[in-house]
C-alpha positions as CSV (number, residue, x, y, z in Angstrom):
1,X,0.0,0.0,0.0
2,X,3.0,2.5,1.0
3,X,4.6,1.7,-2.5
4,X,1.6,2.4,-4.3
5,X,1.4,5.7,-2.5
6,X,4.5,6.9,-3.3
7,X,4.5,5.7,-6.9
8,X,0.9,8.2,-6.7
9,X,2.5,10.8,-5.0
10,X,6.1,10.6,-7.7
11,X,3.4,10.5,-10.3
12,X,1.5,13.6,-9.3
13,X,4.6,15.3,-8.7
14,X,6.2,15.0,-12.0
15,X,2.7,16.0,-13.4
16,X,2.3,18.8,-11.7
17,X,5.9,20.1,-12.3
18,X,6.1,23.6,-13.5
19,X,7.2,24.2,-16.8
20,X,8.8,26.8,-17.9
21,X,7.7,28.9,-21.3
22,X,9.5,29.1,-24.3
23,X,11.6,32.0,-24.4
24,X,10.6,33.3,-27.8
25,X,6.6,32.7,-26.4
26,X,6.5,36.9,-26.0
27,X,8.0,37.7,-29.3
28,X,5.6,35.4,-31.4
29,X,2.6,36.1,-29.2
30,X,3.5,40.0,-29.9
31,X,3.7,39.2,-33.7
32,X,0.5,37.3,-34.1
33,X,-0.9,39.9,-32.2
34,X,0.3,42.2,-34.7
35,X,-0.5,40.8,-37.5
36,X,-4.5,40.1,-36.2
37,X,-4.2,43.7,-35.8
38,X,-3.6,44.6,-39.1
39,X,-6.1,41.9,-41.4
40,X,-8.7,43.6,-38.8
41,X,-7.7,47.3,-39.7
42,X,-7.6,45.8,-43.5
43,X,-10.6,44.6,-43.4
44,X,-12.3,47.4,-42.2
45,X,-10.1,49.7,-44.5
46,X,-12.1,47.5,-47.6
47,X,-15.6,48.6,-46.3
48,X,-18.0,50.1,-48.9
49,X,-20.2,52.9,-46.9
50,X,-23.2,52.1,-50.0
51,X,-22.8,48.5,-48.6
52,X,-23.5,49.4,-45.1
53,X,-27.0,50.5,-45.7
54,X,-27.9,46.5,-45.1
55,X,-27.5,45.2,-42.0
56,X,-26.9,41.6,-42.9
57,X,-23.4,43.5,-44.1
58,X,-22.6,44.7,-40.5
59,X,-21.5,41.0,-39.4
60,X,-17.8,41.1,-40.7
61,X,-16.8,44.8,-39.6
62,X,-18.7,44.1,-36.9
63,X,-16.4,41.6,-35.8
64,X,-13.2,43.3,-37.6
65,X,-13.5,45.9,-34.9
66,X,-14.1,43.6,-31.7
67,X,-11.0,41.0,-32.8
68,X,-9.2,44.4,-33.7
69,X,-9.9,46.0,-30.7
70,X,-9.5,42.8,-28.6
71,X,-5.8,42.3,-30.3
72,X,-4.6,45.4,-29.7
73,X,-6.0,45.4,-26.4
74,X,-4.0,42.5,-25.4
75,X,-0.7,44.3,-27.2
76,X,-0.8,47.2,-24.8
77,X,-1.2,45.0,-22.3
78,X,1.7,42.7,-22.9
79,X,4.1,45.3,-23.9
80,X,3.2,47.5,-20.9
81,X,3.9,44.3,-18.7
82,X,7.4,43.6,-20.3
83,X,7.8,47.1,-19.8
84,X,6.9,46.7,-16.2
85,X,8.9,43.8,-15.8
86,X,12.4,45.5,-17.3
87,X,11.7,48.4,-15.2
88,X,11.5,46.1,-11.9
89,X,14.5,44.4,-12.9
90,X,16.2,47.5,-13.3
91,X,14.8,48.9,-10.2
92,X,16.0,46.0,-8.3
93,X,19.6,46.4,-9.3
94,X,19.1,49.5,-8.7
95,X,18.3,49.2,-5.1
96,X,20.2,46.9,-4.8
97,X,23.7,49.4,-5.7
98,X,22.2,51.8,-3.0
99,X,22.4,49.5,-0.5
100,X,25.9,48.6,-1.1
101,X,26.8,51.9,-1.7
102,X,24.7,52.7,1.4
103,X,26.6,50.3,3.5
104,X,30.2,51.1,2.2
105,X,29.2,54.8,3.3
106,X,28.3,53.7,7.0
107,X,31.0,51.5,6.9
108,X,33.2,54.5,6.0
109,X,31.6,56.9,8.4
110,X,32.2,54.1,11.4
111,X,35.7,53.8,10.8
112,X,35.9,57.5,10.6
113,X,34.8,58.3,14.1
114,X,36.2,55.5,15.7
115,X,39.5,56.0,14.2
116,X,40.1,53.1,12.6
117,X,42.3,52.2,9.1
């Protein structure tokens, strides 16, 4: 019964693994993006306003402009969050050199007053 239970419990475990995304994933998910982007904005660049007057003509501008709007949507978000995500990285470091430099200061400043090499 034990052996079963740990062959379950490797089982689960290598299942439930994380795994880590390709490292392109952002870069083609941008460009499909993109590209959705523009076949919308083409699309609805093709429109005839004479052909509008029907309504069973509304159905693919209709949906160039949601898929459109829904791609480019999602581009401003992605972008913003890489953005985001460099900036932390950056801002990290940067903290990071203050607290050294922070601490080689004090460091300084103690052996300073107590008189030390």
């Amino acid at each position: 019964m034990t052996e079963a239970a740990t062959n379950f419990e490797t089982l689960l475990r290598e299942a439930l693994a994380p795994i880590e995304p390709p490292a392109d994933l952002v870069l083609r998910l941008e460009l499909t993006l993109e590209s959705i982007s523009e076949i919308a904005a083409e699309e609805l660049e093709s429109w005839e306003l004479k052909a509008m007057r029907d309504p069973r003509n509304w159905v693919r501008p209709a949906a160039a402009v949601v898929v459109g709007g829904t791609a480019g949507a999602a581009l401003v978000v992605l972008r913003a969050r890489r953005r985001s995500h460099q900036q932390h990285k950056a801002g990290v470091a940067a903290a990071r050199d203050a607290a050294e430099r922070t601490l080689r200061d004090v460091g300084g400043e103690f052996r300073r007053v107590l008189r030390l090499p």
